[in-house]
N, C-alpha and C positions, 0 to 999 in steps of 0.2 A: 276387608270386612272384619276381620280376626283384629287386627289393630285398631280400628275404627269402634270395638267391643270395648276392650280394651281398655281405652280412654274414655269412654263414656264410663264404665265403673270407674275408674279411678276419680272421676270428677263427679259423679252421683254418688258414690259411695266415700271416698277419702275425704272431699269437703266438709260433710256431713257429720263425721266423725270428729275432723279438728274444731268444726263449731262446737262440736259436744263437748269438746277436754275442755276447749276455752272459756266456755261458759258456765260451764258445771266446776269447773276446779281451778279457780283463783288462786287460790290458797298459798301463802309464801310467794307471792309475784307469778303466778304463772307456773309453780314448779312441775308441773306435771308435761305442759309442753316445753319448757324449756331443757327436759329430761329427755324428749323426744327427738327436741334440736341434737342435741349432745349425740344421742344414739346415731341418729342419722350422719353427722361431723365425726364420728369415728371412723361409718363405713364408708365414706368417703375420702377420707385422708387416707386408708386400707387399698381404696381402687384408686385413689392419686397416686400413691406408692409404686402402684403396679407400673403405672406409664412411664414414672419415672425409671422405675429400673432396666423398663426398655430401650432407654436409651442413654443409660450405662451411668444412669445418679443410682447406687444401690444404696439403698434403706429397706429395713424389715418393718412388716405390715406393724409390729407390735408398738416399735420406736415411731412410724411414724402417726398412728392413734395417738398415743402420748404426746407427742410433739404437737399434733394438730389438736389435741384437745386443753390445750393448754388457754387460751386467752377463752374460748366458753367457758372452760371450768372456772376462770376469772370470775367473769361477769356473774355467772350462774353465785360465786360465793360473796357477790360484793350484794347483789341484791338479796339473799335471803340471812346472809349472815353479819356483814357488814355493809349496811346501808351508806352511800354516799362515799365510798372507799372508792378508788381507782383503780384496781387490782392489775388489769390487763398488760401496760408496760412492765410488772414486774415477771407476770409470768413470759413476755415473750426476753429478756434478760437472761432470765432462768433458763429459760429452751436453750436462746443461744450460747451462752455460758456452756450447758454438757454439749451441746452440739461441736463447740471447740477444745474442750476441756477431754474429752471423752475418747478424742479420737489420738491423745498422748498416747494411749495406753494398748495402741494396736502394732505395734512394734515390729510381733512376728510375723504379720499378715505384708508388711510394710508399708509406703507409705504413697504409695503411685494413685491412690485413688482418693485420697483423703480429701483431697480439692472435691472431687465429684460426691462423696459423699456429705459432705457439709454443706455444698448447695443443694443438695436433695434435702438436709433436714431444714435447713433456711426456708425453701419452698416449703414442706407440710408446713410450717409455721402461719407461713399466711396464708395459704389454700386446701381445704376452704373456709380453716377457721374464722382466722382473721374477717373475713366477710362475714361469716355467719353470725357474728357475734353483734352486727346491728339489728338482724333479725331479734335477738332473745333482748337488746333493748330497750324494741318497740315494747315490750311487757312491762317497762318503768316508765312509757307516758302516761297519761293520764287519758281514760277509756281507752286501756291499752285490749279492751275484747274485741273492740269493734274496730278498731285501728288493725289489728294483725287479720281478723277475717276480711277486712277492705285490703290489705295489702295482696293477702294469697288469690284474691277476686282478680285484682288487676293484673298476678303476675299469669294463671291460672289463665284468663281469659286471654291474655295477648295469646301464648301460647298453644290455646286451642283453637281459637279464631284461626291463628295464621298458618295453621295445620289444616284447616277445615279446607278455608280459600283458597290455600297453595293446591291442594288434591282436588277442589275441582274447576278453578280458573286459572292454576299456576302452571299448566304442562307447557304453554310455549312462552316463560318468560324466565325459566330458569338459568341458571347459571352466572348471573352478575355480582355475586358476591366467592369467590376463590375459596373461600375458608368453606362454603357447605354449598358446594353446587346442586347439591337440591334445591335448594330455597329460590322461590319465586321473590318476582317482586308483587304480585297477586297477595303473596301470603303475608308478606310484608306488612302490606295495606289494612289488609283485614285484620290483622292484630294488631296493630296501631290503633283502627278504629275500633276495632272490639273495647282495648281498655281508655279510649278516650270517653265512648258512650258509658265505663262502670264507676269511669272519673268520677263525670255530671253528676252519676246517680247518687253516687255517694255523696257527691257534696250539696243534693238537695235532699235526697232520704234521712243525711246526720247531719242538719247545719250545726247543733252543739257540739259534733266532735270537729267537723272540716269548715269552722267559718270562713265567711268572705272577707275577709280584712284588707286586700291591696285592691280588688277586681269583684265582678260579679261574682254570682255562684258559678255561674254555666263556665266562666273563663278559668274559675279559680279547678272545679275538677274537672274539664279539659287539659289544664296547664298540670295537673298531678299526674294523669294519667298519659300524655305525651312523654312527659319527660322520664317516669318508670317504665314504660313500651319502650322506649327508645335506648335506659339501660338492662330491662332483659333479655331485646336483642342481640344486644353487644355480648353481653353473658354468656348466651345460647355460643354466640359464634365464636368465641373467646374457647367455650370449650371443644369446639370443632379443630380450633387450631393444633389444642395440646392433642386431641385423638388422633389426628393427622399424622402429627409428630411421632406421635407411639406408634402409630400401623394400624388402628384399631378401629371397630365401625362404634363400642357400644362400651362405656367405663368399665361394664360389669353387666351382669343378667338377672339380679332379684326381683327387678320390679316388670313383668310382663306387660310388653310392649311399649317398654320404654328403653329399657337395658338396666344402668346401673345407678344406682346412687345421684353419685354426678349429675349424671344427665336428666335428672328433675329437679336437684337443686341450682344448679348453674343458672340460669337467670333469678331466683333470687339471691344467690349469692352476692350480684353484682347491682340486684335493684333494692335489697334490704338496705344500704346504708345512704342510698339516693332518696328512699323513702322516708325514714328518718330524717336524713337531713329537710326536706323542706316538712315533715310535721313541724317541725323543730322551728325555721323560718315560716310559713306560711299560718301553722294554726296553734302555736304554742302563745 
């Protein structure tokens, strides 16, 4: 019941809230959520850090915020300061660059771990920056307000749906996925079909922002909302694998009854740039 609270504030209350920044504060592309991405991709590259060093890639929380907030802070300066600039390959060069560069100079410490340290800053690099940073792009489509509250809708509702359905038609079907043997396939269902019906909605509530250009409407947000359920599944269980790995049930503990960071951004991590890509093809 105490979780089941829980997530219901987070999802009457938190929603709510990123409507407001999004709608009220345009301003410079978005800057004020795209400030919030940032914040959130530090403290997540801070509890990636941590898994990693369990398992013996040592990086500090400070280098891998920096490391991991290198291609946001890209994007973040291409749109409000250089428009139309590409920033992001250069910063992740740059990353790599000290990441090899950096570790010359460790001399007395020696040099037995320098392998394991270099792929630990290689990883902060793309996780979960790198992902995050199609989220703060949707901010440079066009009705980039209603496009990112459509997106957090779809990733938002798979994931409650299939929380809701697993806890109460999921107890005799669990265990067919390795990576989070909790997870039903009850739960499955119900978040697939959760964001396939916020699909539809969407693409008949905003035909000017989601036209039907290849198919109906009904097919066209079906075929949206399928195919983003389907990558922040994978997301969700993607991050299951790394907690595995590290020993750990929960990324971190700030966010009450979810655990950490991570683990509410991980299926957008992996359904932001899926999302984009078909605004991009389907209604651009």
């Amino acid at each position: 019941m105490k979780t089941l609270i829980q997530r219901l504030l987070l999802f009457f209350i938190g929603l709510p809230v990123i409507a407001v920044i999004v709608f009220l504060l345009p301003h410079y592309n978005y800057l004020a959520a795209n400030l919030i991405i940032l914040a959130l991709n530090a403290v997540g590259s801070a509890e990636f850090a941590g898994m990693l060093r369990k398992r013996s890639l040592p990086i500090s929380n400070p280098e891998a915020v920096i490391l991991g907030g290198l291609s946001p802070l890209a994007v973040l300066a291409g749109a409000c300061f250089f428009p139309g600039a590409d920033l992001v390959p250069v910063s992740i060069m740059a990353g790599a660059s000290w990441i090899l560069i950096s570790r010359i100079f460790k001399a007395k410490e020696g040099f037995e771990d320098s392998l394991n340290r270099m792929a630990a800053g290689l990883s902060v690099i793309i996780y979960p920056g790198l992902f995050m940073i199609w989220f703060m792009k949707i901010t440079l489509l066009n009705h980039a307000a209603i496009l990112l509250i459509g997106f957090l809708l779809l990733v938002i509702s798979n994931d409650s749906a299939g929380w809701a359905v697993g806890m109460i038609f999921g107890r005799t079907n669990q265990g067919f996925v390795a990576a989070s043997p909790g997870k039903s396939k009850a739960g499955f269902i119900g978040g697939f079909a959760a964001s396939v019906i916020v699909g539809i909605g969407m693409a008949h509530f905003a035909p000017q922002v989601f036209p039907a250009r290849f198919s109906s409407r009904t097919l066209t947000g079906a075929f949206l909302g399928l195919v983003c359920a389907l990558a922040g599944s994978l997301g969700d269980l993607a991050e299951s694998v790394m907690k595995r790995s590290a020993a750990i049930k929960d990324s971190g503990t700030i966010v009450p009854g979810r655990g950490g960071i991570l683990d509410c951004t991980d299926s957008i991590a992996l359904t932001a740039p899926v999302f984009y890509g078909l605004c991009r093809l389907l209604f651009s």
